[in-house]
C-alpha positions as CSV (number, residue, x, y, z in Angstrom):
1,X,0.0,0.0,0.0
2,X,1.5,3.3,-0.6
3,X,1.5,6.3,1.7
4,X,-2.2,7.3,1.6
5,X,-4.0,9.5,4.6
6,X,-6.4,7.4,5.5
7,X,-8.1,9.3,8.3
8,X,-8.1,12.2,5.9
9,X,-10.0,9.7,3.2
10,X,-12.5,9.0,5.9
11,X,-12.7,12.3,7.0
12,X,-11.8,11.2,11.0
13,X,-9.6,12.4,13.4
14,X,-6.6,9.8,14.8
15,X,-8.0,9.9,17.9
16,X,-11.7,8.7,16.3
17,X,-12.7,5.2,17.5
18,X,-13.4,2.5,16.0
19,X,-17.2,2.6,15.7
20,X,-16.8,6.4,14.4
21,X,-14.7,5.0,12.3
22,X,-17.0,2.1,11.1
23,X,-20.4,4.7,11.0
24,X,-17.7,7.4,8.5
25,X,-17.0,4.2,6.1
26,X,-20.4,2.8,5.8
27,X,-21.8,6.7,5.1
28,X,-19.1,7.5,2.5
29,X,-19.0,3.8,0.8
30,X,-23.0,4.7,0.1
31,X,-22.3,8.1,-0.7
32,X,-19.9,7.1,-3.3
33,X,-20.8,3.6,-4.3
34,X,-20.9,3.3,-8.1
35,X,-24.3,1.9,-8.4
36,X,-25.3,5.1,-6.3
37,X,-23.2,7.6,-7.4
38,X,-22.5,8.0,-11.3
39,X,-19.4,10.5,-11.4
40,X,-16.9,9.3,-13.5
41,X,-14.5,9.4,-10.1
42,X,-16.4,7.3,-8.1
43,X,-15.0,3.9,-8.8
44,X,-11.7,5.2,-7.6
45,X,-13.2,6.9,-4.7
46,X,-15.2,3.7,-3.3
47,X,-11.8,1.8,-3.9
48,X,-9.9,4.0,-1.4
49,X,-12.4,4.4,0.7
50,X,-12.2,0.2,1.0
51,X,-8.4,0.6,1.6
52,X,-8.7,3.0,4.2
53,X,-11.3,0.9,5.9
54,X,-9.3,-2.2,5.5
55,X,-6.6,-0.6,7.8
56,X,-8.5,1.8,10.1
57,X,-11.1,-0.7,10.5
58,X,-8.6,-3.3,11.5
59,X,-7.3,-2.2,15.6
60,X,-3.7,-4.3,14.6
61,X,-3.4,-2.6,11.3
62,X,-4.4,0.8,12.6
63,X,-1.5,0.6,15.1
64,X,1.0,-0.2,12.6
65,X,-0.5,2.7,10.6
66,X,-0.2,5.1,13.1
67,X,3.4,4.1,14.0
68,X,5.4,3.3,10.3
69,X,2.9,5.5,8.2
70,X,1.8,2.9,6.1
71,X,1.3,-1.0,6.3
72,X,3.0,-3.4,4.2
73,X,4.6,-6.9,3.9
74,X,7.6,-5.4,5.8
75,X,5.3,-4.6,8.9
76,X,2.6,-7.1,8.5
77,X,2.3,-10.8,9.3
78,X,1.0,-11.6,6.0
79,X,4.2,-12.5,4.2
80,X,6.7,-12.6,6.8
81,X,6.2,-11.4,11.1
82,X,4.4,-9.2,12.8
83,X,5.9,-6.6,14.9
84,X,3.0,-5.9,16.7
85,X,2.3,-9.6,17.6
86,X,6.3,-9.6,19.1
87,X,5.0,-7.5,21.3
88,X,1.7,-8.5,22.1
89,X,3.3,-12.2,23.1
90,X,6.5,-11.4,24.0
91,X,5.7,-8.9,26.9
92,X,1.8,-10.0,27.1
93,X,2.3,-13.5,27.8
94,X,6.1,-14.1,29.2
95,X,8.7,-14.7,26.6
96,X,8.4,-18.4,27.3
97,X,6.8,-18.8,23.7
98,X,10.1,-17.6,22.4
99,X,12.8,-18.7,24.8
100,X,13.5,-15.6,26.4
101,X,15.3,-12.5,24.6
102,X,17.3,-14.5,22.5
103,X,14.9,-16.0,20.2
104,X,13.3,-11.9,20.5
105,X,16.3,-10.9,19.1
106,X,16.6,-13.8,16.8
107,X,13.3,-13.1,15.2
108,X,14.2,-9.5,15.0
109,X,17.2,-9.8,13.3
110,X,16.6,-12.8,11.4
111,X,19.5,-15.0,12.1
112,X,20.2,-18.0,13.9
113,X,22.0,-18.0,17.3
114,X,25.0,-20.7,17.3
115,X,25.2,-23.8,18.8
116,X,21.8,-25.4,17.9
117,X,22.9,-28.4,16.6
118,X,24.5,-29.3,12.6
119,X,20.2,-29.2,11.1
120,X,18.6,-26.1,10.5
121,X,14.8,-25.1,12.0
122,X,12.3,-26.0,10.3
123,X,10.4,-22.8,9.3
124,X,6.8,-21.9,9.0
125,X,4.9,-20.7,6.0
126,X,4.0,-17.7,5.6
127,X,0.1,-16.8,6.0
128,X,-1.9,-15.5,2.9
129,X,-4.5,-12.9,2.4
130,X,-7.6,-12.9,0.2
131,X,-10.1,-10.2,0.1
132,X,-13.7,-11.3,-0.7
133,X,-16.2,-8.9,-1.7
134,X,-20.1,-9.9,-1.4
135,X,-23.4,-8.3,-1.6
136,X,-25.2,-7.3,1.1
137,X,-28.3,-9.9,-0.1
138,X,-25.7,-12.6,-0.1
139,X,-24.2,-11.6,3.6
140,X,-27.9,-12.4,4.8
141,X,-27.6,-16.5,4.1
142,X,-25.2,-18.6,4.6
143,X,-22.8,-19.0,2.0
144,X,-20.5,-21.5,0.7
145,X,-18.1,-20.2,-1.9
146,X,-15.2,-21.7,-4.1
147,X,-12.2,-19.4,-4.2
148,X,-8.9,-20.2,-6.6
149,X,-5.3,-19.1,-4.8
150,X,-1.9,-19.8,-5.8
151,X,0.2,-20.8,-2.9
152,X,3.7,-22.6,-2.2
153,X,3.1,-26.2,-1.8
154,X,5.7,-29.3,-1.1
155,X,7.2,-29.8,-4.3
156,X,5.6,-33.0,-5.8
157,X,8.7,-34.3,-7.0
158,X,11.5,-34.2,-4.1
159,X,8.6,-34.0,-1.4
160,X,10.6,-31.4,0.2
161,X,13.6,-31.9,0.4
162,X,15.5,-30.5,-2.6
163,X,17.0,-32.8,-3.5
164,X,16.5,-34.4,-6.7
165,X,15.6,-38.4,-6.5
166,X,18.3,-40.7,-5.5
167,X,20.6,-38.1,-4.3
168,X,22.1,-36.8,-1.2
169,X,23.3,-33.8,-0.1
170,X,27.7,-33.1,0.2
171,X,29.1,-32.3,3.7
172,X,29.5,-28.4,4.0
173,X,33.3,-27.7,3.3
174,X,33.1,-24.7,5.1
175,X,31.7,-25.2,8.9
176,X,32.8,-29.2,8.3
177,X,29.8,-30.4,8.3
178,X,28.9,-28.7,11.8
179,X,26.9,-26.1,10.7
180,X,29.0,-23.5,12.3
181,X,32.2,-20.9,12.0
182,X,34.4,-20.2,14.5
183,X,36.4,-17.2,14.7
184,X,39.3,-16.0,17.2
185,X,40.4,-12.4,17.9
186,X,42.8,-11.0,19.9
187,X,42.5,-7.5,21.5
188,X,44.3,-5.4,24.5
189,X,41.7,-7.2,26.6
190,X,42.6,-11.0,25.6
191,X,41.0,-13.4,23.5
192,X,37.9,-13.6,22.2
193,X,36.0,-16.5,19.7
194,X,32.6,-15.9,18.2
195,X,30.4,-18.6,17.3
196,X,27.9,-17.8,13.9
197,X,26.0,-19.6,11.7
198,X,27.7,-20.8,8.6
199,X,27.0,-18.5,5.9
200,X,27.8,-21.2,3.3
201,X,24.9,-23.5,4.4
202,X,23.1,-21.3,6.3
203,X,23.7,-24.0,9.6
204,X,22.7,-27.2,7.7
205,X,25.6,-28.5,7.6
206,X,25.2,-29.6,4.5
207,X,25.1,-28.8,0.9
208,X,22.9,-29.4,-2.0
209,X,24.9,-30.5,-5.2
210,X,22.0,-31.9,-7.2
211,X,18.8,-29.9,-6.9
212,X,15.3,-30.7,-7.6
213,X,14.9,-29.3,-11.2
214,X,11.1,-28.6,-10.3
215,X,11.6,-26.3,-7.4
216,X,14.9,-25.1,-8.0
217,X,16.4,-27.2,-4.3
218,X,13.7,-24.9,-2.1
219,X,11.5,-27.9,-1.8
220,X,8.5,-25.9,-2.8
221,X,6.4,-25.2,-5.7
222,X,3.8,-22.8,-6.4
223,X,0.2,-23.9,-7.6
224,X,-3.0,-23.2,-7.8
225,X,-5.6,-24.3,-5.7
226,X,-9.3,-24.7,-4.8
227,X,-10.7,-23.7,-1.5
228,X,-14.1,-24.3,-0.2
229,X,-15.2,-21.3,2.2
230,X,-18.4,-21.3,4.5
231,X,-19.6,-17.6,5.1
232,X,-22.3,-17.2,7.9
233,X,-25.3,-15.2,7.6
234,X,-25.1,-12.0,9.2
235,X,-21.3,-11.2,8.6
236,X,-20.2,-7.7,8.2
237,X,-17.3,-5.7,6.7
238,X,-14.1,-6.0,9.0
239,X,-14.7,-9.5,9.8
240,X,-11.6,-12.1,8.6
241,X,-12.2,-15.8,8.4
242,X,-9.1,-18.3,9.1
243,X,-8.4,-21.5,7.2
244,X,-5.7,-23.2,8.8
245,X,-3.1,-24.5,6.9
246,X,-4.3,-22.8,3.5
247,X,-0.9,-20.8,3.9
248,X,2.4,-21.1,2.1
249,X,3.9,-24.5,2.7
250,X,6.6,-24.6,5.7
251,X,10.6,-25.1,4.9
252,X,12.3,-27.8,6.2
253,X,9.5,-29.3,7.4
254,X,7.8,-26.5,9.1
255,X,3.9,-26.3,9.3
256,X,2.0,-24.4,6.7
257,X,0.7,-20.8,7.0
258,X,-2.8,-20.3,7.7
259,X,-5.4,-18.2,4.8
260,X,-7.2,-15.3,6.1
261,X,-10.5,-14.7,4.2
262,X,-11.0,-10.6,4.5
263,X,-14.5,-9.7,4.3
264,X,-16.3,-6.7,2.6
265,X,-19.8,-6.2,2.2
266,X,-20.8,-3.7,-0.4
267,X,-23.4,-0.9,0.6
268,X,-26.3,-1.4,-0.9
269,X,-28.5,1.5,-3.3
270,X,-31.5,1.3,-1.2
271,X,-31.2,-0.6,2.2
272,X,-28.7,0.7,5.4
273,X,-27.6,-1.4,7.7
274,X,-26.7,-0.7,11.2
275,X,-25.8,-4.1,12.5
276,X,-28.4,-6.3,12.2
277,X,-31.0,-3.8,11.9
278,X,-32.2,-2.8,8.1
279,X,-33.5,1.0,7.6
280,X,-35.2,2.0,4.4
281,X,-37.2,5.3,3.1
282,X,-40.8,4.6,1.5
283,X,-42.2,7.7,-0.2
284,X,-46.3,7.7,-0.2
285,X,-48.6,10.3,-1.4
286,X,-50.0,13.1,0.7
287,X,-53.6,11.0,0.1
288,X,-52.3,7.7,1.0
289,X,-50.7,9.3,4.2
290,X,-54.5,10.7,5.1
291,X,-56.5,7.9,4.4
292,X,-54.3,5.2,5.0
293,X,-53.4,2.0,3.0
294,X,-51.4,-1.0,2.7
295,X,-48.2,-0.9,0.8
296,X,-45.5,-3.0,-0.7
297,X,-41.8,-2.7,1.2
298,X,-38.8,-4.0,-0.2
299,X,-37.2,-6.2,2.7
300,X,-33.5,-8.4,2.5
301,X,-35.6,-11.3,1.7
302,X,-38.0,-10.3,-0.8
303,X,-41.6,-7.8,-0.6
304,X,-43.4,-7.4,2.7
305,X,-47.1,-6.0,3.2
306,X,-47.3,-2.8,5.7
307,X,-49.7,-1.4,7.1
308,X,-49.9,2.3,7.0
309,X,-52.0,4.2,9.4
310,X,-54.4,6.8,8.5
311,X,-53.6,10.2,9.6
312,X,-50.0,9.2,8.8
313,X,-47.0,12.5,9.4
314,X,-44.0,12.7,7.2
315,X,-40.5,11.0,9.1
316,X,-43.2,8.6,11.2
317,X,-41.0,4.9,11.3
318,X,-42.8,1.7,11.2
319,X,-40.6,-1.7,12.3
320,X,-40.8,-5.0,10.1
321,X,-40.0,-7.5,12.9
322,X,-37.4,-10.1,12.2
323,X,-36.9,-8.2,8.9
324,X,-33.3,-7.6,9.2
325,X,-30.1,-9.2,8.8
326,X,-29.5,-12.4,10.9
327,X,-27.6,-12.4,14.2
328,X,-24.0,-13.2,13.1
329,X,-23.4,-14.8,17.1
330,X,-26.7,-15.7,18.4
331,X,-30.2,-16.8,16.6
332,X,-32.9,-14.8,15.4
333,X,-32.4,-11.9,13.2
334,X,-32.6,-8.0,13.8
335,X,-35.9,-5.8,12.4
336,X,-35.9,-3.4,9.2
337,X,-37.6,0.1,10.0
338,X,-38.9,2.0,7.3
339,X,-39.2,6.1,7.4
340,X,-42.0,7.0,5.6
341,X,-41.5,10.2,3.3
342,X,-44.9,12.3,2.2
343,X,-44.5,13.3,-1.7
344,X,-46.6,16.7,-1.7
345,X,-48.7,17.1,-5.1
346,X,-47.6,19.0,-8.1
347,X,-48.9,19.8,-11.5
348,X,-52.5,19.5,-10.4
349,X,-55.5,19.8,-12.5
350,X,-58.2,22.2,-12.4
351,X,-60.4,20.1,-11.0
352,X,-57.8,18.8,-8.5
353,X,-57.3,21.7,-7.2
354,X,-60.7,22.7,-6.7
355,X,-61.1,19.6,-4.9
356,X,-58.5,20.1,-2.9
357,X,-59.8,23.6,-1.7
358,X,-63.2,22.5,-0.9
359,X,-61.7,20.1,1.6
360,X,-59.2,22.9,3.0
361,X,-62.5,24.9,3.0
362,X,-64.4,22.2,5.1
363,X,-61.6,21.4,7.5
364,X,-61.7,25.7,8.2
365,X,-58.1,25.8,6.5
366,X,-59.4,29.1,4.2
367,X,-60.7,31.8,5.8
């Protein structure tokens, strides 16, 4: 992403929170939606209104935002670590998870610390983003979806391990095999070895000599692949979805990443949500308003009959129970309100309008 103000895109301050933030997206992404809005700019505008959502929306994000300036792979945990999870598990939860500072400063730096044995760690993969955009009609069911990613999978031919077929690797001339160099110094205060990682093998101790001519002796390979999501009724913009082990494939071994599934649900021309609830506008005549009447309401899930009232004033709001968009973490569903708007006459006939003066006259609006 490049250096964008988002807050300024938004129109928010930094120190907005996150539902000010949430109710500023969902009004702009209606007010510039391209079904809504028809300027030629609006595409782009929707787009980086998305973006800046995608980040502000996201608390983790927003930090990292608010600290580099921008978020990327070289901050994000999306192709690499997170610096804001370091720190979240590190000094959250004791640095048991890492092995004390050590493996902090290991991940920070990116090098091994010597003396872990001749084999090198096996390595995660890397997690993988996909950004899934649905209507907000869909959003109301549940959904299962197909989605196509390319990802790094073991390579089918060496299963892994480089190596082409009925070879093996050559002992590392360099470390001997060990995995790692030693080097001595001498200085006015005495003698000093350091330890490192062999930077010929990278601490293997070994070294490939006949590589797997599929994946190049990484022992991965990248292809396509078909994943089956399951979307619950009721989600909402900001929400993510997990699918473990959808990732990038591990090296050496390692586990694969996980997939996270990034959802956005587009705003809809005629229907607003606020949660679960669903608000609409129905414009009636001024007669319709006086006398009364049933009418037709579009609802998430089709027509529904409503009654209007007679005597009926402009900006009255009748609910649609059970109307609304299904409870993403409990049953039922939320309502669907409808603000009624009274369309005054115009262009009226002669007749019309002596109509409509006898019954101003009768009701003692002329005097």
């Amino acid at each position: 992403m490049t250096n964008k103000d988002y807050y300024d895109i938004l129109g928010v301050g930094k120190n907005a929170s996150q539902d000010e933030v949430k109710r500023a997206y969902r009004r702009l992404a209606r007010q510039h939606h391209p079904d809504v809005n028809k300027s030629p700019d609006a595409e782009q505008k929707f787009k980086e209104i998305n973006e800046a959502y995608q980040v502000l929306g996201d608390p983790k994000k927003r930090r990292q935002y608010d600290a580099f300036g921008k978020v990327g792979p070289e901050f994000r945990g999306f192709e690499g670590f997170d610096i804001g999870d370091i720190f979240e598990r590190g000094f959250g939860r004791g640095f048991e998870e890492f092995g004390g500072f050590g493996d902090l400063f290991d991940m920070f730096f990116g090098r091994e610390r010597a003396g872990r044995g001749r084999k090198a760690r096996a390595e995660r993969g890397d997690d993988l983003r996909y950004d899934l955009t649905i209507p907000l009609e869909v959003a109301a069911k549940d959904l299962e979806r197909e989605i196509e990613i390319t990802h790094f999978v073991s390579c089918s031919k060496c299963k892994g391990e480089g190596l082409m077929p009925g070879t093996s690797p050559s002992r590392c001339g360099t470390c001997g095999g060990t995995g790692q160099v030693t080097r001595s110094q001498r200085t006015f205060l005495g003698s000093f070895t350091q330890v490192t990682t062999c930077p010929k093998c990278d601490g293997r101790g070994e070294i490939i000599t006949s590589p797997c001519n599929v994946c190049k002796g990484s022992g991965r390979e990248k292809r396509k692949h078909n994943v089956k999501l399951k979307i619950p009724a009721g989600i909402d913009s900001g929400y993510r979805l997990r699918i473990s082990g959808a990732g990038n494939a591990g090296i050496r071994g390692g586990p694969a990443g996980d997939l996270y599934i990034f959802i956005t649900v587009e705003p809809h021309p005629i229907f607003e949500r606020d949660g679960s609830d669903i608000h609409i506008k129905k414009l009636i005549t001024f007669t319709q308003a006086a006398l009364g009447f049933e009418v037709d309401v579009p609802t998430i899930d089709g027509t529904a009959k409503l009654h209007i009232p007679p005597g009926t004033q402009p900006n009255s709001t009748f609910r649609l129970k059970d109307k609304g968009m299904p409870h993403l973490e409990g049953r039922g569903r939320g309502d669907q309100y409808v603000l009624i708007e009274v369309e005054t006459p115009i262009n009226l006939t002669k007749e019309q309008m002596e109509l409509l003066k006898k019954f101003g006259g009768l009701r003692g609006e002329f005097k």
